[in-house]
ZAGURO-428599 format. One line per 3 residues: number of its first residue (from 1); for each residue x, y, z of C-alpha. Coordinates in nm, 4 decimals. Each point is the difference from the previous one (the first is absolute). Example, Ala and Ser with C-alpha at 12.3 -4.5 7.8 and 13.67 -1.06 7.14 Angstrom:
% residues 2
1) 1.2300,-0.4500,0.7800  0.1370,0.3440,-0.0660;
END
This chain:
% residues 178
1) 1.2911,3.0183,-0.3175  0.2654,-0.1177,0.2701  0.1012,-0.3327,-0.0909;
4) 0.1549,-0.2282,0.3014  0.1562,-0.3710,0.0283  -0.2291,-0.2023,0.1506;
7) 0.2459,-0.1980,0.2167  0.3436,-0.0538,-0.0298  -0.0535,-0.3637,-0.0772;
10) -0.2064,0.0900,-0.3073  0.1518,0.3043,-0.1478  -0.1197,0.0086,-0.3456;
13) -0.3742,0.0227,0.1375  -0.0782,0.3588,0.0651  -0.2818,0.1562,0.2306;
16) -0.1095,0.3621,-0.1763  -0.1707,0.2922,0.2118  -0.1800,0.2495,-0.1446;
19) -0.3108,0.1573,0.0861  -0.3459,-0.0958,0.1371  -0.2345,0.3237,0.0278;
22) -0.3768,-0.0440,0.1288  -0.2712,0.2748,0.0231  -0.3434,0.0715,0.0045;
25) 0.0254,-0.1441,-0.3854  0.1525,-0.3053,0.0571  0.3501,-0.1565,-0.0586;
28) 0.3118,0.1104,-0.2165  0.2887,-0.2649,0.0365  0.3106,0.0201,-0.2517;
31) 0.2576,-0.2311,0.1361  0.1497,-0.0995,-0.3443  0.1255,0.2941,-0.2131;
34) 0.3369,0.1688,-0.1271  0.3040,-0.0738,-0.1673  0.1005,-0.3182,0.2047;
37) -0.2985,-0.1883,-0.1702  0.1878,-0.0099,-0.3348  0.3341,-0.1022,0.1694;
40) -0.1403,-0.2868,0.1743  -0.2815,-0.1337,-0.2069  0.0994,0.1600,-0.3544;
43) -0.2916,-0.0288,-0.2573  -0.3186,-0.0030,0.2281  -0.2101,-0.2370,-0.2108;
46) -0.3431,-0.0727,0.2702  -0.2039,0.1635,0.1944  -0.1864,-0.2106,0.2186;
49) -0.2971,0.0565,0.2427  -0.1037,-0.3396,0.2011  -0.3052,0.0055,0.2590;
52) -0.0163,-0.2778,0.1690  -0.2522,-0.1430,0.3535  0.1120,-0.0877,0.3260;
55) 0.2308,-0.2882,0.0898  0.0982,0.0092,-0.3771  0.3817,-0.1421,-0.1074;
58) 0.1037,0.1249,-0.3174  0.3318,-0.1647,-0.0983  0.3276,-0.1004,0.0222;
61) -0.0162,0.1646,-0.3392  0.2844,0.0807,-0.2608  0.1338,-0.0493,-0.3643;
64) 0.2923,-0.2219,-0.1343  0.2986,0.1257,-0.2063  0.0253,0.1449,-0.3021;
67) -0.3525,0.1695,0.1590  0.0586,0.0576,0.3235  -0.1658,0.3239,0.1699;
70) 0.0671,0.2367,0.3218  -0.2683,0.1489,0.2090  -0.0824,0.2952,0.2016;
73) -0.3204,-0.0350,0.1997  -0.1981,0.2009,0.1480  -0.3480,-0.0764,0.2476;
76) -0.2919,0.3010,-0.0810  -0.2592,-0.1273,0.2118  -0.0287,-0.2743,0.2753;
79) 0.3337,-0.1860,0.1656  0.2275,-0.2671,-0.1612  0.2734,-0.1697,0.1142;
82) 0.2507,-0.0074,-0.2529  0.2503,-0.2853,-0.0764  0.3562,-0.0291,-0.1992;
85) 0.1951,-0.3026,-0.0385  0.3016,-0.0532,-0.1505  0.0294,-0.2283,-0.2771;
88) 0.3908,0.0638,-0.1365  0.1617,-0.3235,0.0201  0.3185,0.1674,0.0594;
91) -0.0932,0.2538,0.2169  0.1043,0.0132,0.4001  -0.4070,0.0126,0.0469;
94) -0.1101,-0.2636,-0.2090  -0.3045,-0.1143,0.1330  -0.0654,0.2651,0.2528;
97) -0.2944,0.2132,0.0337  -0.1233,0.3267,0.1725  -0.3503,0.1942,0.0398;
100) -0.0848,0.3292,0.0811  -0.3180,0.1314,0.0790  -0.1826,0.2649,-0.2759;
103) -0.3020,0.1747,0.0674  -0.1880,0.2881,-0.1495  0.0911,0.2150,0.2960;
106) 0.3745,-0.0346,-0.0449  0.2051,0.1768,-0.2337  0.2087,-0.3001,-0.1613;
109) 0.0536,-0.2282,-0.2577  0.2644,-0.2862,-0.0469  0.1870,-0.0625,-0.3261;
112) 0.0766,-0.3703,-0.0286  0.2727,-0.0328,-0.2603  -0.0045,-0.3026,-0.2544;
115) 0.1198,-0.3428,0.1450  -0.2502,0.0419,0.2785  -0.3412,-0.2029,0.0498;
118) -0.2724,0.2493,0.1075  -0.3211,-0.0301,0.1920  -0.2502,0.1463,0.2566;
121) -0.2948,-0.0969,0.2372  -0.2768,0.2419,0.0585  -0.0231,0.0810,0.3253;
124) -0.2893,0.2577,0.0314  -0.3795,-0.0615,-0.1072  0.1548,0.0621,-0.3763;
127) 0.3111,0.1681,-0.1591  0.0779,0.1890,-0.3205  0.3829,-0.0653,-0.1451;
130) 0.1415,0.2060,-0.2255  0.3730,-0.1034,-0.1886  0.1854,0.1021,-0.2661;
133) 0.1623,-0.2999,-0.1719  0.3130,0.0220,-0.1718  -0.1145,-0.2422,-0.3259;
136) -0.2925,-0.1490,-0.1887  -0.2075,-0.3112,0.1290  0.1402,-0.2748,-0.1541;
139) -0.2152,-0.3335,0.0316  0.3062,-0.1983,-0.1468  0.2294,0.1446,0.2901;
142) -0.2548,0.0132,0.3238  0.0676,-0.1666,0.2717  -0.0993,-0.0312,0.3345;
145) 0.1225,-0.1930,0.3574  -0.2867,-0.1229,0.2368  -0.0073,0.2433,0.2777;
148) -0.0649,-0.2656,0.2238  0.2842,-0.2221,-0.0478  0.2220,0.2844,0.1425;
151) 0.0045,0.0989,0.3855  -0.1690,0.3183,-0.0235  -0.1797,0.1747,0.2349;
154) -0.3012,0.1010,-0.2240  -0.1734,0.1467,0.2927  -0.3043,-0.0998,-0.0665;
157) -0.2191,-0.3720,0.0368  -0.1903,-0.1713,-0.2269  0.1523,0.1466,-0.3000;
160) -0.1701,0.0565,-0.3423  0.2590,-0.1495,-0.2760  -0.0787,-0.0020,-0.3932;
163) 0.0391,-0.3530,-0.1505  0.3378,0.0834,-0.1495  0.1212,0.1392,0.3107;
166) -0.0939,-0.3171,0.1703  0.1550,-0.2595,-0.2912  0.3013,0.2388,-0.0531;
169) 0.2934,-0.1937,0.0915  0.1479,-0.0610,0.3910  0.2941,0.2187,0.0562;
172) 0.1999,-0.3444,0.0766  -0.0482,-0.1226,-0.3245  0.0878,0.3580,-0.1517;
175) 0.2851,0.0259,-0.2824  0.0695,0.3482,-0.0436  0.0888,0.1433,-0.3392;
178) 0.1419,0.3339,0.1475;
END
């Protein structure tokens, strides 16, 4: 795995390469493997495997201190667009986000370290996500910013947003805890 920054303006978020083989058989894709996994994330805790439809939003998701989690994701089949945003009060980026395209033909993942809100819109017919997540669901400590509320490019119209997604809190009325 060759692990990159993603920008220079978000350092601590990571773009891995690995490889994405296809034959007669189907698809092999490992993008998330080695050594570096345990440095960044520590104790891998969940495995996590989301399908979701067309025009789907799934977030601005993360977890509150003491229980907050990092994130490497990975898209197996279909297209997502992929979104990060910063939610350290007292970082230089507070408040600003980034996406990057994942698709089951590339051979990436991003890891999203904790402090970040996470979230993706399906861009294909349907997509399969697969992340490793640095902690255990908590109920007590899950949160989640309306992805709407944000100027995000979501590249899609007409989204598809659970009920908590939609009543999650506007990012203007947002008091971080990171």
């Amino acid at each position: 795995m060759e692990l990159n920054k993603f920008s220079e303006t978000f350092p601590d978020v990571l773009i891995s390469s690995g490889v994405n083989f296809n034959d007669e058989r189907g698809m092999f894709k490992k993008t998330i493997y080695g050594e570096e996994i345990k440095s960044l994330m520590g104790e891998v805790r969940e495995l996590l495997c989301v399908n979701s439809k067309q025009k789907v939003i799934r977030g601005l998701h993360f977890q509150n201190p003491p229980n907050q989690v990092s994130k490497f994701v990975t898209c197996t089949q279909g297209e997502i667009f992929d979104v990060f945003l910063d939610i350290r009060k007292n970082s230089n980026t507070y408040g600003k986000h980034h996406g990057i395209l994942l698709n089951e033909n590339d051979k990436n993942a991003i890891f999203i370290p904790q402090g970040f809100a996470h979230g993706y819109s399906v861009l294909s017919k349907s997509a399969t996500v697969i992340y490793l997540q640095s902690g255990d669901y908590n109920p007590d400590f899950d949160c989640s910013i309306n992805p709407l509320s944000i100027d995000i490019n979501w590249h899609i119209e007409n989204p598809i947003i659970s009920d908590k997604d939609r009543n999650s809190i506007n990012f203007k009325e947002f008091k971080s805890k990171f």
